[in-house]
N, C-alpha and C positions, 0 to 999 in steps of 0.2 A: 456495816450494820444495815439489815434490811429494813424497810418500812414495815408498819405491823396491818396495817389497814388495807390494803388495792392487793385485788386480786389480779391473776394473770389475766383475764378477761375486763379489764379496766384498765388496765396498761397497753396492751394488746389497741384497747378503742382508741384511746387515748394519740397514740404514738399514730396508729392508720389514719386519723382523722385527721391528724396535726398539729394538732394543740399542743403535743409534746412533743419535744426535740433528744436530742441528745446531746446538746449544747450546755457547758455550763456557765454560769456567772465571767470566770478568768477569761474563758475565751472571747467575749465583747471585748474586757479590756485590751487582749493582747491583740485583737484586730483593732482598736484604734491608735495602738502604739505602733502597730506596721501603716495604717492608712493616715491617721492626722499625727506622727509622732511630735508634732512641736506647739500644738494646740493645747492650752491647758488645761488642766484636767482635776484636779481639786486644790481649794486655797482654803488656807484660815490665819489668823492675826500671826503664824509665824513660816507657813510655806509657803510655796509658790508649784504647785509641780506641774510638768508636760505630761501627756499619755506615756509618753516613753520613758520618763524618769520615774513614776509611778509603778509600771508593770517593772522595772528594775530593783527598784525598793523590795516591793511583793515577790520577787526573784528572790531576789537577798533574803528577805526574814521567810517565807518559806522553806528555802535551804539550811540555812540554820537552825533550825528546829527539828529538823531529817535528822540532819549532821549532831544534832543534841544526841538524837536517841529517843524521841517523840513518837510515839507508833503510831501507824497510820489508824484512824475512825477513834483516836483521842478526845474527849471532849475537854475546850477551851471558853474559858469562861473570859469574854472582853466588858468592863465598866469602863466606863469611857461617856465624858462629855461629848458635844461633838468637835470633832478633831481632825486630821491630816491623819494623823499618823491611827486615829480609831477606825478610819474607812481602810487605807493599808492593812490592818491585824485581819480587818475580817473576810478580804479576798484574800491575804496568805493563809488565812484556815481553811481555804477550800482549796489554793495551790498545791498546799503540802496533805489534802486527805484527811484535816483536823475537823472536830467538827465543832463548830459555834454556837456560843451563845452568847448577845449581845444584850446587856440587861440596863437599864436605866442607873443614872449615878446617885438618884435618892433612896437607894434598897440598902436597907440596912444587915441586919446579924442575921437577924431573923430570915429575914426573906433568902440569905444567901448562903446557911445553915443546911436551908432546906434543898438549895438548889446543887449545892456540892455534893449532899449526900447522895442527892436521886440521879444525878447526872455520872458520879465518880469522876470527877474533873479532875485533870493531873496538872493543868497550869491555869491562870489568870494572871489578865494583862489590864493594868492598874496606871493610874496617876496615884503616888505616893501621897501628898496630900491635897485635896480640892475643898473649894467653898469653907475650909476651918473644919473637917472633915478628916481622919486619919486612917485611909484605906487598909496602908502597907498593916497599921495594927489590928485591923479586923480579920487580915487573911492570914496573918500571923497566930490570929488567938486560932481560927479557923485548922488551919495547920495542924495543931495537938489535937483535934478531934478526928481530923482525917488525912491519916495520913498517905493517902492518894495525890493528893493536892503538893507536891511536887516542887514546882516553882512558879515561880511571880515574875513575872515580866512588866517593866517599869515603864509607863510613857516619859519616863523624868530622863534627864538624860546625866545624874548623878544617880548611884548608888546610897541610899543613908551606910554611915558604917555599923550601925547595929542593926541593918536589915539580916533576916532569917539566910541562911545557907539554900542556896539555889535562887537566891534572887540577881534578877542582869537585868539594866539596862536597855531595851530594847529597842533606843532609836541609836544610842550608841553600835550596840550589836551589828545593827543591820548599815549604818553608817561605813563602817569597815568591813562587815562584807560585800556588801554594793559592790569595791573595789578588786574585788576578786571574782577568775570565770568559776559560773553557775555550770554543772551537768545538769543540762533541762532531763534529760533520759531519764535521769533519779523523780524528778516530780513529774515526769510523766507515769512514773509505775505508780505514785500515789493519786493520779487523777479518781475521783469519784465518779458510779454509773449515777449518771443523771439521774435516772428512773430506780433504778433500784439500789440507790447508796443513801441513809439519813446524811444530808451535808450541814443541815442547820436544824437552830432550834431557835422558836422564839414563846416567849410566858405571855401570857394571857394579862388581862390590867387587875388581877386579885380582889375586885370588887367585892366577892365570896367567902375573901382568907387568904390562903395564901396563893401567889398565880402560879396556873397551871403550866402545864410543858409541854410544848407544840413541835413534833419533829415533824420536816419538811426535806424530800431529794430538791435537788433542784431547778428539775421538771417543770410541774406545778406555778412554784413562785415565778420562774421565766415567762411561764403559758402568760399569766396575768399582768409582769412586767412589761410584753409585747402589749396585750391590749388597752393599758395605762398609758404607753410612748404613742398607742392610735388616737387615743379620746382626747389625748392632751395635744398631739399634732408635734410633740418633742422631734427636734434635731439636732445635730451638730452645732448650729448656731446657738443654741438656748443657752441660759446661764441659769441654773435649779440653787435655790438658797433652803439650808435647814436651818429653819429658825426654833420648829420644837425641834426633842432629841433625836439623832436618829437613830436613837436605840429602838424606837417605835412606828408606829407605821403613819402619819399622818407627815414627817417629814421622811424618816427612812425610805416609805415606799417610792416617792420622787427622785427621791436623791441617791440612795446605795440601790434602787434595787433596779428603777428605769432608767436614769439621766447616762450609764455606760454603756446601756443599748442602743441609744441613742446615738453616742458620743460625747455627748452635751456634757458642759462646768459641773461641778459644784463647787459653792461659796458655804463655807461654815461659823453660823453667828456662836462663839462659842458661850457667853453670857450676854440672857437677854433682858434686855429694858427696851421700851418703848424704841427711843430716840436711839437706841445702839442698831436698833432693828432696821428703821427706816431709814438711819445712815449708809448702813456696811449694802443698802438697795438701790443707793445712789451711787455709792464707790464703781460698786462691783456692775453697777448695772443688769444685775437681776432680772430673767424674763417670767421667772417664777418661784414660788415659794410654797413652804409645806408649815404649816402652823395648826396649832388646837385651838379653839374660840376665843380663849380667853387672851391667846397672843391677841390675835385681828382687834378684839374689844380694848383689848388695853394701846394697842399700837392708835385704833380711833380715838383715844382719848386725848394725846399727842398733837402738837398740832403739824400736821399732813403738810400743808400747804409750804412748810420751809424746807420741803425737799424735792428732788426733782424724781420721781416716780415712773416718768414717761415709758420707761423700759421695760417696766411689770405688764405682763400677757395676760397669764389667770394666775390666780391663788387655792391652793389647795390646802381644803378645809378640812380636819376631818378627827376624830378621835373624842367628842362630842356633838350636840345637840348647837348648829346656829340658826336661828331664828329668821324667816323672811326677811322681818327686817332688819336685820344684824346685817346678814348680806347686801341688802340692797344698798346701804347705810356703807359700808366697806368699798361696794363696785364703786359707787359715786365717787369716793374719796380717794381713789386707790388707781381710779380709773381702769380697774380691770377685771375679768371676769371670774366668781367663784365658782368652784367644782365641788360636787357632793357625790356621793356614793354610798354603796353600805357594803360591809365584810368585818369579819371577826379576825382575831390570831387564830381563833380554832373553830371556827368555821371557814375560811378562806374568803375570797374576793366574789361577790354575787353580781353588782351592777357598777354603773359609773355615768355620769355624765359626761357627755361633748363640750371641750371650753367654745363651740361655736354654736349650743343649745339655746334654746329660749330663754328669757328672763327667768320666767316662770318653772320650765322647766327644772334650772339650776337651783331654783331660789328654795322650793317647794317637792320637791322629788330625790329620789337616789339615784334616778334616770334608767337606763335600760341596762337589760342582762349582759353580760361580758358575753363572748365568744364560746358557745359549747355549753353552756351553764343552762341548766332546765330546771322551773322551779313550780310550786303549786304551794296552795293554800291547806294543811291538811283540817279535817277536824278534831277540834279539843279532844275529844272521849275516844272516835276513832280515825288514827292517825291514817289507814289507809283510804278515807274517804274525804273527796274534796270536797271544798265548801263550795256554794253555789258565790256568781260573781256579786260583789259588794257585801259580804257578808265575812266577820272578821276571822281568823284560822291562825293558825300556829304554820309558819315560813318552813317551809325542805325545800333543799335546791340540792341538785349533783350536776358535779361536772368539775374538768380538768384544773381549776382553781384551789379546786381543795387539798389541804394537808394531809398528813398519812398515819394524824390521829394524835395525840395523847401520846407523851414519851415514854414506852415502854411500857403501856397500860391498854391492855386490848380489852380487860373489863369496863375503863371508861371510856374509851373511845367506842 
């Protein structure tokens, strides 16, 4: 599935300049399984795994999904709290050529009514039931209206026995394949072109109605995932915690999309409350964290000082509005330094702060343009004319950060 947006002459820059590789997501992983294989690599209150045991997992349920009969540029729909086994589903959707969509666990009928129709999804991979919540029967009722939507794949690791026909298991599944040799050959034919294959999708926050659909190769997201592991100084050493979901980008972007370029942990808070938050940042020892405001505000409310913190580097903030002094009020307590930035799902990534920036800087700014990223002020009435400096404008930026549009919509994109 090509992108609908970049011309050859944009790919073309892109690629000569360097911003863009030919690299996808799978292959960081599997260079840290060949280079740190015994270094861990994602935990949550029921895994433990190495790089090596991970890209073997992602081996396994990859394969089995080939081996199903899954055709390759399928679109797969993951809900998913955050989880072990929900960062696994969405690098085996890029090993096996499937293409993702990673949607928050509070989306209801509605929202994901809309999203199977537009997308023609032929599986989702589900926790049967969460929070007093009854997934398995929404994608069940789902099912009689489209019957595309195929199979269900379970983070449960029981079947219900009145679950719909084509429902499995999926740490089960892959449990038992782990234990059997992989032909890597077969997922090398469904590798996706970086540049020219949609590998994911992510929706917009539907502030609007309902959210939009954001197809991305996986190029772009890489281009900005590099400059994310720059500003943030991430390594091998670091340990990255999703405290929001990482269905979204405010912990997503640290955790699934930089922290395996890196090398570097992740820790996953799978329900958050204050004191679960600041605990599992002492267990784990934590260098950094991806949260939305109202985590940091509620986690400040807490009292701070009964836990040992010292580990925490910066905190990454992002998915609304925090206030000077929200931050300031957080660095003190937290002893560590916020990051701010600005980018859209369907705008892409425009600027970002350095966690070794000014106070002020961090506190007060979205800090400087990313790599490649060229922006101006247009005017209201005419977009082609820029405004003079200090005078307010409507934001364009182009450059390799950006997404390839609106899923399948070249009139709104």
């Amino acid at each position: 599935m090509k992108p609908i947006r970049y011309t050859k002459e944009m790919t073309d820059e892109f690629l000569e300049d360097g911003y863009w590789t030919r690299e996808t997501f799978y292959d960081f992983w599997e260079k840290n399984a060949r280079e740190i294989p015994d270094q861990e690599a994602l935990v949550d209150s029921k895994y433990r795994l190495t790089w090596k045991q991970a890209v073997e997992l992602v081996d396994a349920m990859a394969i089995s999904w080939v081996e199903m009969g899954i055709e390759k540029h399928s679109r797969v729909i993951i809900q998913s709290p955050n989880s072990v086994y929900g960062f696994l589903a969405r690098i085996a959707c890029e090993r096996a050529g499937l293409i993702s969509l990673t949607v928050y666990p509070y989306l209801r009928k509605k929202e994901l009514t809309y999203m199977v129709d537009r997308t023609k999804a032929s599986a989702v991979i589900i926790l049967a039931n969460y929070n007093k919540f009854n997934y398995l029967e929404m994608y069940e009722d789902l099912q009689k209206d489209f019957p595309h939507l195929k199979n269900i794949f379970l983070f449960d690791d029981m079947v219900p026995q009145d679950a719909p026909k084509g429902t499995f298991s999926l740490t089960s599944m892959v449990e038992k394949r782990v234990l059997l040799p992989v032909d890597k050959s077969v997922l090398v034919k469904r590798r996706f072109d970086p540049v020219g294959n949609i590998a994911i999708l992510t929706t917009t926050s539907g502030t609007t109605g309902i959210p939009k659909l954001v197809e991305w190769p996986p190029a772009p997201r890489i281009c900005t995932s590099k400059g994310r592991v720059d500003i943030w100084n991430l390594t091998k050493d670091d340990i990255t915690m999703a405290i929001a979901p990482h269905a979204g980008g405010a912990a997503g972007t640290l955790t699934y999309f930089a922290a395996p370029i890196a090398g570097a942990k992740t820790v996953m808070l799978e329900e958050f409350s204050p004191d679960a938050a600041l605990a599992l940042i002492e267990k784990e020892k934590a260098t950094a964290i991806g949260v939305v405001p109202t985590h940091l505000i509620r986690m400040l409310e807490a009292d701070v000082s009964k836990y040992d913190l010292s580990s925490l580097r910066f905190i990454r903030s992002a998915g609304g509005y925090l206030a000077p002094q929200g931050a300031e009020e957080a660095e003190n307590a937290f002893g560590a330094s916020i990051t701010s930035d600005l980018g859209t799902q369907d705008m892409g990534s425009v600027s970002g702060c350095r966690v070794e920036d000014s106070k002020d800087l961090r506190r007060r700014t979205v800090g400087r343009m990313l790599p490649g990223n060229k922006v101006r002020l247009a005017d209201k009435e005419n977009k082609e004319k820029t405004v003079p400096d200090g005078e307010p404008g409507i934001l364009y930026f182009r450059g390799p950060h950006a997404p390839a549009g609106y899923y399948r919509d070249e009139e709104l994109t």
